[in-house]
C-alpha positions as CSV (number, residue, x, y, z in Angstrom):
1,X,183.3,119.5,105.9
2,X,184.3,118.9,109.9
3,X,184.3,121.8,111.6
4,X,187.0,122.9,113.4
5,X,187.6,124.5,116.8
6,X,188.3,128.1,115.2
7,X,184.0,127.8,114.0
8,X,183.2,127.3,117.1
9,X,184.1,130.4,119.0
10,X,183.4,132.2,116.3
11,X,179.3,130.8,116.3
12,X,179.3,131.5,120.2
13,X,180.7,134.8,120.2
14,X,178.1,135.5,117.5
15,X,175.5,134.1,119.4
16,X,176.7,135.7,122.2
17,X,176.5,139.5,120.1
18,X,173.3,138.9,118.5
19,X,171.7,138.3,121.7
20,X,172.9,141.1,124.0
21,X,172.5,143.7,121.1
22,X,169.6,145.4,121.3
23,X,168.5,146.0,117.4
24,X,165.3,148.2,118.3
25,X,166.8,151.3,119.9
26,X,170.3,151.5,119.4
27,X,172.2,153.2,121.7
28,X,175.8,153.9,121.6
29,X,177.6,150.5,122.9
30,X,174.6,149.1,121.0
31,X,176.4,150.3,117.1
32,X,179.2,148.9,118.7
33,X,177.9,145.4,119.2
34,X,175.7,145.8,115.1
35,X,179.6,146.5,114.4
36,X,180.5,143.1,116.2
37,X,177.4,141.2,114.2
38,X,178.4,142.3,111.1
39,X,182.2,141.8,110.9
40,X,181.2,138.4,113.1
41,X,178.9,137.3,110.3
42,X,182.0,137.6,107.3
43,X,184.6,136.0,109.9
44,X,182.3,132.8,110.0
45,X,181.1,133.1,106.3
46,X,185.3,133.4,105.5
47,X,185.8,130.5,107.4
48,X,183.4,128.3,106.3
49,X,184.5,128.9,103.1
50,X,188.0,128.0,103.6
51,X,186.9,124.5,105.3
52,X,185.0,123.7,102.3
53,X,187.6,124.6,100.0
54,X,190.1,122.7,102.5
55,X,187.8,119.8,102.2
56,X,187.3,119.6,98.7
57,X,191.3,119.8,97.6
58,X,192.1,116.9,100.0
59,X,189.8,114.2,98.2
């Protein structure tokens, strides 16, 4: 599975998110950013699962 440029941003915005979220004591832009995490976190799980199903029909 190579990775393409599309997994990338996606793992750096994530990164990005998880790290300027403050879990502890939400505060309003704070549900915003869990909001961001979440739908983050199916994007990258979406597209890993399309490069390994890529990967796998072209052998």
């Amino acid at each position: 599975m190579k990775l393409d440029r599309n997994t990338l941003v996606l793992v750096l915005f994530f990164i990005l998110v998880v790290t300027v979220t403050n879990y502890k004591k939400p505060e309003v832009s704070d549900y915003l950013g869990i909001a961001s995490t979440i739908i983050l976190a199916i994007a990258l799980v979406i597209n890993l699962i399309s490069l390994w199903k890529k990967g796998r029909d072209e052998k």
